[in-house]
C-alpha positions in Angstrom: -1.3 23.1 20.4 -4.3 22.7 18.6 -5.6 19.1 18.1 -7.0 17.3 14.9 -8.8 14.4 15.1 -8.8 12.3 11.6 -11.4 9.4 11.2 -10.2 7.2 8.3 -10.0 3.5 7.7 -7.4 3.6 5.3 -4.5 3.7 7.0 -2.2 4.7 4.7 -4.0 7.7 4.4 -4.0 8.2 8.1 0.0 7.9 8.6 0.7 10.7 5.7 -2.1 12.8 7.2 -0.2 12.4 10.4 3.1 13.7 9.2 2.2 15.8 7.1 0.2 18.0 9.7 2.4 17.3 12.9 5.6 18.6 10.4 2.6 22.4 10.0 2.8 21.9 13.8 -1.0 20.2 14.8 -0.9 17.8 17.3 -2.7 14.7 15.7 -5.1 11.8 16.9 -6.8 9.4 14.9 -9.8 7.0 14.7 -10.7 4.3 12.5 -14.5 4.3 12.7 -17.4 5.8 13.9 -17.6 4.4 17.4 -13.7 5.1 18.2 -13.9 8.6 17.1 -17.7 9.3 19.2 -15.5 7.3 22.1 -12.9 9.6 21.4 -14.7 12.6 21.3 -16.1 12.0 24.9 -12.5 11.5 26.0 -10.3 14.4 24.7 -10.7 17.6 23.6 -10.0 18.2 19.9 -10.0 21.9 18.1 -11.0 20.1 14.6 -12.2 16.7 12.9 -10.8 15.8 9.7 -13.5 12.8 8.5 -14.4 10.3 5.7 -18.2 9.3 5.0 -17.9 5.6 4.6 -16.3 3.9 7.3 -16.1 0.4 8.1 -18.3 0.8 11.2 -20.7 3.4 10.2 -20.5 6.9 8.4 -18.7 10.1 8.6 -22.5 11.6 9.0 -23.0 10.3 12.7 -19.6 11.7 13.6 -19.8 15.3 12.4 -23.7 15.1 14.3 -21.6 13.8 17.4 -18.9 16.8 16.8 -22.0 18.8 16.4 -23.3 18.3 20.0 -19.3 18.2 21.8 -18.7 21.7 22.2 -19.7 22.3 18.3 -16.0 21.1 16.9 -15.3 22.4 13.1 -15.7 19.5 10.8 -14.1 19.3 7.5 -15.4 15.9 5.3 -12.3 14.1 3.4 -14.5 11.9 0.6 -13.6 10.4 -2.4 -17.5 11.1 -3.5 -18.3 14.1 -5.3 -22.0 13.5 -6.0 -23.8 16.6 -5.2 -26.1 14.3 -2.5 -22.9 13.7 -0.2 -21.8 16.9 -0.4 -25.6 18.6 0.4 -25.8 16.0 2.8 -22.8 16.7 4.7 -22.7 20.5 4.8 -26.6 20.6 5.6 -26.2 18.6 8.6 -22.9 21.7 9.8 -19.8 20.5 8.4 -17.6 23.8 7.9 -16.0 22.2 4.8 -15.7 19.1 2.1 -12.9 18.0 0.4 -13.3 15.4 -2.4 -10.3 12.7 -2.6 -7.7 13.1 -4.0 -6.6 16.3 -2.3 -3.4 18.7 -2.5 -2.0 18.9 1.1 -1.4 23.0 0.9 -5.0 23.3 -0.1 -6.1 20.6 2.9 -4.1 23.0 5.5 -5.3 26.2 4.0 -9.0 25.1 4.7 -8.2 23.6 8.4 -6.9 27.1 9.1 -9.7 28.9 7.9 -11.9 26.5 9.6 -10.2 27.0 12.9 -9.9 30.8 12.2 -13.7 31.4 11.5 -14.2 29.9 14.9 -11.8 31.6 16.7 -9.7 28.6 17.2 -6.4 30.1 16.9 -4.2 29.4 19.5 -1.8 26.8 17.9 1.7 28.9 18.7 5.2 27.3 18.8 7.9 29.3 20.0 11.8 29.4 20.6 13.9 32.0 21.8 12.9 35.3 20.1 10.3 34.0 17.1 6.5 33.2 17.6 5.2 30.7 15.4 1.1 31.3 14.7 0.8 28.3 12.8 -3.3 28.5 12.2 -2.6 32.4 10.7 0.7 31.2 9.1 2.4 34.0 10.7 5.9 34.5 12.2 7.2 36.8 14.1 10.4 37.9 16.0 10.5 40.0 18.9 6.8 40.9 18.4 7.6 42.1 14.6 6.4 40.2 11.7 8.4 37.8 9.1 7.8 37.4 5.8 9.0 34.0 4.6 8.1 31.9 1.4 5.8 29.0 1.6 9.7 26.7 1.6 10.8 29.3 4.0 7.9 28.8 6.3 7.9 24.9 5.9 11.6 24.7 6.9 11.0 26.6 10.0 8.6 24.9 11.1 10.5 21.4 10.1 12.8 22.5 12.5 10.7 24.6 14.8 9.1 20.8 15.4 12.5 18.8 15.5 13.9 21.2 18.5 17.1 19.7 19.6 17.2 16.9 16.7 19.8 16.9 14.3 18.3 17.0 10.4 20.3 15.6 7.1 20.0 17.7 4.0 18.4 14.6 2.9 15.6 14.6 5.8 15.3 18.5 5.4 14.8 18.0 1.1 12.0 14.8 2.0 10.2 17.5 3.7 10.3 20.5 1.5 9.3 18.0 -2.1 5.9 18.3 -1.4 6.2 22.2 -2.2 9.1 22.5 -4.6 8.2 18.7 -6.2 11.1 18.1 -9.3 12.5 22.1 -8.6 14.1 20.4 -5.3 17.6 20.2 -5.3 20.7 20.2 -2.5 21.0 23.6 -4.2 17.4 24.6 -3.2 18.2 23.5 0.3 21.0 25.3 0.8 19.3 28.5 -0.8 16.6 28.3 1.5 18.8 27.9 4.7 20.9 30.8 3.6 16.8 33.7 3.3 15.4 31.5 6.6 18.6 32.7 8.4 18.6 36.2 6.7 15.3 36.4 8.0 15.3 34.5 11.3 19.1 35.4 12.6 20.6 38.3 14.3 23.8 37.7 12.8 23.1 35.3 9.9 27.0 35.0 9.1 27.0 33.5 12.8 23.7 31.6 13.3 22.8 31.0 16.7 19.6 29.9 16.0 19.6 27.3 12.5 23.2 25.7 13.8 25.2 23.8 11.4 26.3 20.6 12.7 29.3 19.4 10.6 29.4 16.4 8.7 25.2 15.6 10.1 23.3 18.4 8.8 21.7 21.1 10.9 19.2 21.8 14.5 17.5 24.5 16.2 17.3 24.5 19.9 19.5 22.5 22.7 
């Protein structure tokens, strides 16, 4: 699973990072500060770093230079600056990207993937049963033949692609699909989207083996 580190001090910033990008399927770690995330990076092994410039204990600079020289990690800067010094600054010194604050969350994940993807780091996979999961391509496929699902489509898999084995309310499941849809949400939308994913995803999607209904509770992939 590939690994994202995220060095922020705001920690509210931090937790909805967290979800957000462990619901796309990323394994997540975080650091406060400069030293925690250089401490860090002499620890674990991370596939990308997802930092802000001004941190309580330093700057986002010394850690992309520290990335830099750790097996050359892709860095993407998350500031709320957008003067054209920061930005010079940060890609001279070998970020891959820089993301001025406030960011969409679709936009933040298309760029991590195209970070990871330009350096070949491309091995983020979930699967279960017959369908494969690429979640740095976006790409799903079941037995070894491509899917085409919708960005809800895709974000409902993978809500329950992540959830293996949990049981999900329609209300869970609609928290995690507003971010896309926004005020177009609906129970209606929900029960839409169940009915392509398992056109798509099932063999038999008037029986589904795979998306199970679980009456009264909501639904669950997997045992």
């Amino acid at each position: 699973m590939t690994k994202i580190l995220i060095v922020e001090d705001d920690k509210n910033i931090v937790s909805n990072l967290t979800e957000y990008l462990r619901d796309e399927g990323f394994d997540i770690d975080s650091a406060g500060g400069q030293n925690e995330a250089i401490c860090k990076m002499g620890a674990n092994k991370y596939d990308l770093i997802l930092v802000d410039i001004s941190l309580e204990d330093g700057n986002g600079f010394a850690v992309c230079a520290a990335a830099r020289e750790n097996d050359d990690i892709p860095v993407i800067f998350l500031s709320a600056s957008d003067d054209e010094y920061s930005i010079v600054t940060g890609l001279d010194i070998g970020a891959d990207d820089y993301i001025v604050k406030p960011f969409r969350p679709r936009e933040l994940l298309s760029r991590i993937r195209k970070a990871l993807r330009l350096r070949g780091k491309t091995g983020n996979v979930i699967e279960l049963d017959n369908v494969r999961v690429d979640t740095v391509r976006g790409i799903v496929t079941k037995n070894g033949s491509e899917i085409f699902l919708s960005a809800l489509e895709y974000r409902l898999l993978l809500v329950f692609l992540n959830n293996k084995g949990a049981v999900l309310s329609r209300n869970r499941l609609l928290e995690e699909i507003w971010n896309i849809a926004g005020e177009y949400v609906n129970d209606n939308t929900l029960t839409v989207y169940i009915k392509r994913l398992r056109e798509k995803i099932e063999d038999d999607p008037q029986n589904p083996t795979f998306i199970k209904t679980v009456r009264g509770l909501g639904y669950k992939v997997g045992d």
